[in-house]
C-alpha positions in Angstrom: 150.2 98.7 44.8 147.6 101.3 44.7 144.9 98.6 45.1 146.5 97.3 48.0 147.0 101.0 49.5 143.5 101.6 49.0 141.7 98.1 50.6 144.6 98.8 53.7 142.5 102.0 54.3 139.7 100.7 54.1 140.1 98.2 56.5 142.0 100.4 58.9 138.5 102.8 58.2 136.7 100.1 59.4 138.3 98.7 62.1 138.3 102.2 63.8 134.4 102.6 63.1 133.8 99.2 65.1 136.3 100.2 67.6 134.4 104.0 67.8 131.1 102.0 67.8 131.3 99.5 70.2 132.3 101.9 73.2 129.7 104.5 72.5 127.1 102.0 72.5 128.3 100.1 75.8 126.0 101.7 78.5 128.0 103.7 81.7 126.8 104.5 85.0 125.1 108.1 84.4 126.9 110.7 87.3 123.7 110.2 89.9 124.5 106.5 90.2 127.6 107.2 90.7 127.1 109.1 93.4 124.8 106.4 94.9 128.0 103.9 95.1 129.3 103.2 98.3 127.7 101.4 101.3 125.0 103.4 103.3 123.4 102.3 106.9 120.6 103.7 109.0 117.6 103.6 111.2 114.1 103.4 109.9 110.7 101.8 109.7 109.4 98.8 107.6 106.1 97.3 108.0 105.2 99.6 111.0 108.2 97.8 112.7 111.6 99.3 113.8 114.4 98.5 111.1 118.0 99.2 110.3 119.5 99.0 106.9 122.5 98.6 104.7 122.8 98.9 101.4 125.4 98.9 98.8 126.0 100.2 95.6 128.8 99.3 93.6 130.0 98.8 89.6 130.2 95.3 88.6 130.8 92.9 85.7 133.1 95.1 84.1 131.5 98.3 85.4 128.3 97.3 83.3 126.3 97.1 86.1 125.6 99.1 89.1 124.7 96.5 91.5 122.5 97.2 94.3 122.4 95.1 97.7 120.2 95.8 100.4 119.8 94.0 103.6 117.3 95.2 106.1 116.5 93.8 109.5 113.8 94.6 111.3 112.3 93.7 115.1 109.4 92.7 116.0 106.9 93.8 118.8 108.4 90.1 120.5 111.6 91.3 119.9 112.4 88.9 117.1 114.8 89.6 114.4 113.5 89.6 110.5 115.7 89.8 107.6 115.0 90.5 103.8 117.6 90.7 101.6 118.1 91.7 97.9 119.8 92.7 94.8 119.2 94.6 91.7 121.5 94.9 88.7 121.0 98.4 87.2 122.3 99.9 83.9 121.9 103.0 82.2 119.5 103.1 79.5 119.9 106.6 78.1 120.6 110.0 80.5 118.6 109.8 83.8 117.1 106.8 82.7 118.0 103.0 84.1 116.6 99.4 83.8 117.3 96.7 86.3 116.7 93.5 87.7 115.7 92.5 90.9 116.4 89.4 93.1 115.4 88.7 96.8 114.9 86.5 99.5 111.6 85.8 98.6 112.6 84.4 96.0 110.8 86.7 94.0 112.5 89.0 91.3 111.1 91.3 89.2 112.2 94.0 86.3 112.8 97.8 87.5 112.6 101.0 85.9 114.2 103.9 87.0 114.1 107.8 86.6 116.1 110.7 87.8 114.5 113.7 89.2 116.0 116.2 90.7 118.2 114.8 93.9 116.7 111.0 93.8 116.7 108.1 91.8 112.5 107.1 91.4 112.5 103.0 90.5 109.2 101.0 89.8 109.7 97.7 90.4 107.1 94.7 89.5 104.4 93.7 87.4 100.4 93.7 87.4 100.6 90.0 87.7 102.9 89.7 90.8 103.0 93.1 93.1 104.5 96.6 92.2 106.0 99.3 93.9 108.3 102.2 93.7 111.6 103.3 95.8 112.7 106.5 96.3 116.7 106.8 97.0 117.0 111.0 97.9 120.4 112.4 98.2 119.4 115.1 101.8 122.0 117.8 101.4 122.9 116.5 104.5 124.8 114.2 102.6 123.0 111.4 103.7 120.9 109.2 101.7 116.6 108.4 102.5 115.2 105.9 101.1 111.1 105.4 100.7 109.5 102.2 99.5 105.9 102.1 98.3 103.6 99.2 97.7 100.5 100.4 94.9 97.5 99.7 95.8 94.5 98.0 93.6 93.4 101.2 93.2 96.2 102.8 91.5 97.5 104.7 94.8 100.4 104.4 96.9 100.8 102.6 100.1 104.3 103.6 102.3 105.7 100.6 103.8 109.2 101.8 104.5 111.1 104.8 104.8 114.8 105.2 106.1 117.7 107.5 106.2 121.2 106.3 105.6 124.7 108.1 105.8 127.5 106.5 104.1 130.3 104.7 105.8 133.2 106.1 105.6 
């Protein structure tokens, strides 16, 4: 009987310690991205070119993720209409610090890493062999949202392509 007692506790020991385990190791949206989710829209510049853009961020796959969608259209000096979409899957990697995946209409993906600092979200995105970048998403106290891509140059410096700023719909 006391064996019994004994291997009962044992097992109910370590049943809670996997239970324990697995959700403190299952990585959660740190507060800034939370902040982030919701979908955003605004005015801007990309490519020297008038643009508008819409993004979304949202928890997904079992709030895993925090998936970002971004659609930005933007006119040309003939009036023409160009779109490039994407989306990126981030998750926390430890506090103010994220990893992420990126897909877009390209057809070009690439990894991301991302930082907080202060008020923004800082992601590089890319590799040496393909192209890489960063983008800055700044919470204005405004409570709106701008947004700064950046292209480096062979050189090592940064090129601004695009730079927006969003409020969030409501």
């Amino acid at each position: 009987m006391k064996t019994t007692n004994c291997k009962l506790q044992f097992i109910g020991l370590v049943l809670m310690l996997c239970c324990f385990g697995s959700s403190a190791a299952q990585p959660k949206p740190a507060p800034f991205l939370k902040r982030l989710i919701g979908t955003w829209q605004g005015e801007g510049k990309a490519f020297g070119m008038e643009a508008r853009m819409q993004i979304k961020w949202e928890e997904v796959l079992g709030n895993k993720f925090v998936r970002l969608s971004l659609k930005n259209e933007m006119r040309t000096p003939t009036g023409q209409t160009q779109v490039f979409e994407g989306h990126a899957y981030y998750q926390s990697t430890a506090e103010g610090l994220y990893e992420a995946k990126w897909f877009d209409s390209r057809g070009t993906s690439f990894p991301i890493k991302g930082r907080v600092e202060d008020e923004a979200l800082i992601a590089f995105w890319g590799t040496p062999e393909q192209e890489q970048g960063k983008s800055v998403y700044r919470l204005l106290g405004t409570g709106k949202l701008e947004v700064v891509d950046s292209v480096k140059q062979k050189d090592g410096s940064w090129r601004e392509f695009g730079r927006f700023v969003l409020v969030r719909e409501p």
